[in-house]
N, C-alpha and C positions, 0 to 999 in steps of 0.2 A: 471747535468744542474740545476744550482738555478733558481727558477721560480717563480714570487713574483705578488699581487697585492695591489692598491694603489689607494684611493681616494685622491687625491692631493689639490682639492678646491681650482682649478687656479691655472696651470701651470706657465703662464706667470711671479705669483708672487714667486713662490716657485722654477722656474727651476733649480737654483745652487744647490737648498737643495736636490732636488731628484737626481739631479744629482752625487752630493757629494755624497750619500746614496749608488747610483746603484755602484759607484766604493769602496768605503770603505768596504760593505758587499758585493762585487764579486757579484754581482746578471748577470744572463744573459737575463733574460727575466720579462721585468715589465710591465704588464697591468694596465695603467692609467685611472681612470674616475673623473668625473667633470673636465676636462682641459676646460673649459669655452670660448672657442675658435675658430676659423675656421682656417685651413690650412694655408692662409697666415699670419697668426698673431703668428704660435707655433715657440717657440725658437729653431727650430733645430740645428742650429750652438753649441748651448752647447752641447747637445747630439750630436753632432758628432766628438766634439775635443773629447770627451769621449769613440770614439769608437762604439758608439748606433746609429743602426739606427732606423728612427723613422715613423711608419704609423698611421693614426687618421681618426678618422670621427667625424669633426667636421664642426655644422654649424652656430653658433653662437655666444654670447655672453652666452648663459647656454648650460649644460650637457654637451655633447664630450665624447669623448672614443680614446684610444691610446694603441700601443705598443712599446716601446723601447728594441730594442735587439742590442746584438752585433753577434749573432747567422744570419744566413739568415734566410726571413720569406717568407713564401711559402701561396697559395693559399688565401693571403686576400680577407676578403669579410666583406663588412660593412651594417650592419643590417640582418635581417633575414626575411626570406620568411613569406609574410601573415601578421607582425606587425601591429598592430594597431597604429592607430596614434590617433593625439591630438592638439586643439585650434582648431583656423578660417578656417574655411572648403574655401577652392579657388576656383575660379569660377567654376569649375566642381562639387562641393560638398565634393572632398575627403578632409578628416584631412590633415595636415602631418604629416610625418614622421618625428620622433628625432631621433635625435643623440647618441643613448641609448647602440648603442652591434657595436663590430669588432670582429671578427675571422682573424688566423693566422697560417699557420702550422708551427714549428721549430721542428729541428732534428725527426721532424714522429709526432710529439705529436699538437695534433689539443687544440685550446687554444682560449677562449673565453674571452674579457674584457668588463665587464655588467654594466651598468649603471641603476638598477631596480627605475620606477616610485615611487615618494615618497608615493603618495597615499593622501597628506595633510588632510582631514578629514574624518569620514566616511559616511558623505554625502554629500561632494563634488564627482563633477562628475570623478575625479583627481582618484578616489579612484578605482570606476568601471575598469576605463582605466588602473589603476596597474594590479587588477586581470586579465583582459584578457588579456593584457601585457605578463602577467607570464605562462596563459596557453598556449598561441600559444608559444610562444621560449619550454614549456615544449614540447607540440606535433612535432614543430622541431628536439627538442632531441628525442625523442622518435626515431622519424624517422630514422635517424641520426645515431641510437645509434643500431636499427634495421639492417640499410645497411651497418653498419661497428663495430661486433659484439667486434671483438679483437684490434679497436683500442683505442689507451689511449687519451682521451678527459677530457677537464675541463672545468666548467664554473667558473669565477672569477669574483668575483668584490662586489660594495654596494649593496647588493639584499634590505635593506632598509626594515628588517623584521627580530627581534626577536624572533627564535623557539620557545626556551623557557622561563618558567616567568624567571631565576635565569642570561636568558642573558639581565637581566635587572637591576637595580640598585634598584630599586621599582617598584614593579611592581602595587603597587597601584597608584603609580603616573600617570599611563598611563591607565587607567580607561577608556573605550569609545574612546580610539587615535588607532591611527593607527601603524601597524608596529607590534603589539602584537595582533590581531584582531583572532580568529579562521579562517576564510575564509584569510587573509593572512599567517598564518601558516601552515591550509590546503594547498596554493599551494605552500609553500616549501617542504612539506612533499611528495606531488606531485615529484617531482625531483629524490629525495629517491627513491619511488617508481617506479622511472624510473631505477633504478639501478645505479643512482650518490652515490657517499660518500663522507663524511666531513672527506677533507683530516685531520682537524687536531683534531676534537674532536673523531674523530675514533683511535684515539690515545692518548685523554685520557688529549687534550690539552685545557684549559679552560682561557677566560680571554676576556676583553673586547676588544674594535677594535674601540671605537666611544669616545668621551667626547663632549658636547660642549662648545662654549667657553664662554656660561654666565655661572651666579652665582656660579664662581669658580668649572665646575663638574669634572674636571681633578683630581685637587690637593683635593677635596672630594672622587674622583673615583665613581661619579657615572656618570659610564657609560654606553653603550650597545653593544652587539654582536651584527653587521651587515653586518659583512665582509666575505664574505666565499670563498674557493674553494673547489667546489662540482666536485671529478672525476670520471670516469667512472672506472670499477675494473679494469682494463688494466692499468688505468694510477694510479688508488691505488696500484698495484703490483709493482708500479717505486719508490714510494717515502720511500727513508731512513730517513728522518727529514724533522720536521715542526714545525714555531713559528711564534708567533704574536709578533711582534719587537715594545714593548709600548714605548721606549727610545725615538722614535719618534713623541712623540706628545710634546715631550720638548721641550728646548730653543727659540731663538726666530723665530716667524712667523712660528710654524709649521701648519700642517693641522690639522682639525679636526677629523681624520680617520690616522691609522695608519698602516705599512704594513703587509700583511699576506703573508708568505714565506713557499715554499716546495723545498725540493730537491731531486731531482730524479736520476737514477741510469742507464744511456742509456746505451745499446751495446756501448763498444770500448770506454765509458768514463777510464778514470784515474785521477788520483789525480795530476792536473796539474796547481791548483790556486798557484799565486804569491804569495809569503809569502811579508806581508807589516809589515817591519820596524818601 
């Protein structure tokens, strides 16, 4: 099972192109975030003539989270237990909730697509609301990870934080910002220490995931790591390959985020992709 995720930066703009993508590179399973969206407005119809089908939590015009499979997806569940939320408290005084995490189960393997708070300054209140953001889904996992010891679980998607200095382009440039902060790398390292692993630098695979699209930082290449899938051993014991597919931030109208891809190795798979001509 190829298993991929994907910050897309508006679906509605990019659907052919992910689409294209999910079928050229055989992917089964893509976790999408920023689809900028709500339910009635997501282009299912492309992802279905394609064979995908498609669940989301989206409430907006920002953020969103999705999955496109052509697999069945078992026990959705959008957002997680205890989230904090964020903006205009409504007449009761609660935040709300965003549109930030889905969960999905395919073929056993439990599958998270995360949509991590940017954090915008570190003293904006934006910032606070990352970190605790990050520890309740960690203490979820935790949980999680607790009551189902041997199952294979991932988290995916723009966690929107920088481990290390060198997943950065400069890392003097980022001086006082966010995204490279100790208390935002402390709670990735949190994860870790829940017993996740980075499917793909646990292998040794290094390279950027992000550009943005001023001051030429693609075709400079400076860019940042903030793409990840973090699995649980269970689901590290699945995967035979994994790449970060940069080909993707090419041509025209791509995203600014490009896809990070594993492929795993289920009971009773075989080697049955179409050979494409």
């Amino acid at each position: 099972m190829r298993v991929a995720t994907w910050n897309v930066n508006s679906i509605r703009t990019r659907a052919a192109r992910v689409v294209d993508w999910l079928v050229r590179e055989d992917v089964d399973v893509l976790g999408m975030q920023e689809i900028k969206c709500k339910e009635s407005q997501f282009p299912f119809e492309v992802f279905e003539e394609a064979g995908y089908d498609v669940v989301l939590h989206g409430l907006n015009q920002w953020n969103g989270v999705a999955f496109a499979s052509r697999l069945p997806m078992d026990d959705v569940q959008r957002g997680f237990a205890n989230a904090p939320g964020f903006g205009k408290p409504d007449d009761t005084g609660a935040l709300p909730v965003e549109a930030r995490a889905i969960a999905a189960t395919v073929d056993g393997v439990r599958l998270w697509s995360l949509y991590v708070p940017n954090g915008r300054e570190l003293d904006n209140p934006h910032y606070a609301y990352k970190l605790e953001w990050l520890k309740t889904l960690n203490d979820e996992t935790t949980a999680w990870l607790a009551a189902h010891p041997d199952a294979p679980l991932a988290l995916m998607g723009d966690f929107n934080i920088a481990p290390f200095d060198h997943d950065v382009w400069d890392r003097s440039v980022f001086e006082g910002r966010t995204h490279v902060s100790e208390p935002e790398r402390d709670a990735f390292r949190a994860f870790e220490a829940s017993g996740l692993i980075d499917a793909l630098r646990s292998r040794g695979i290094e390279g950027y995931t992000y550009w943005d699209y001023q001051q030429l930082r693609f075709p400079r290449n400076e860019g940042m790591r903030i793409d990840f899938i973090l699995g649980s051993t269970a689901f590290d014991e699945l995967v035979t390959s994994a790449h970060i597919d940069r080909e993707e931030r090419k041509g025209d109208g791509p995203s600014d985020h490009v896809p990070v891809v594993v492929d795993l190795a289920l009971e009773g798979d075989d080697d049955d992709r179409p050979m494409i001509f």
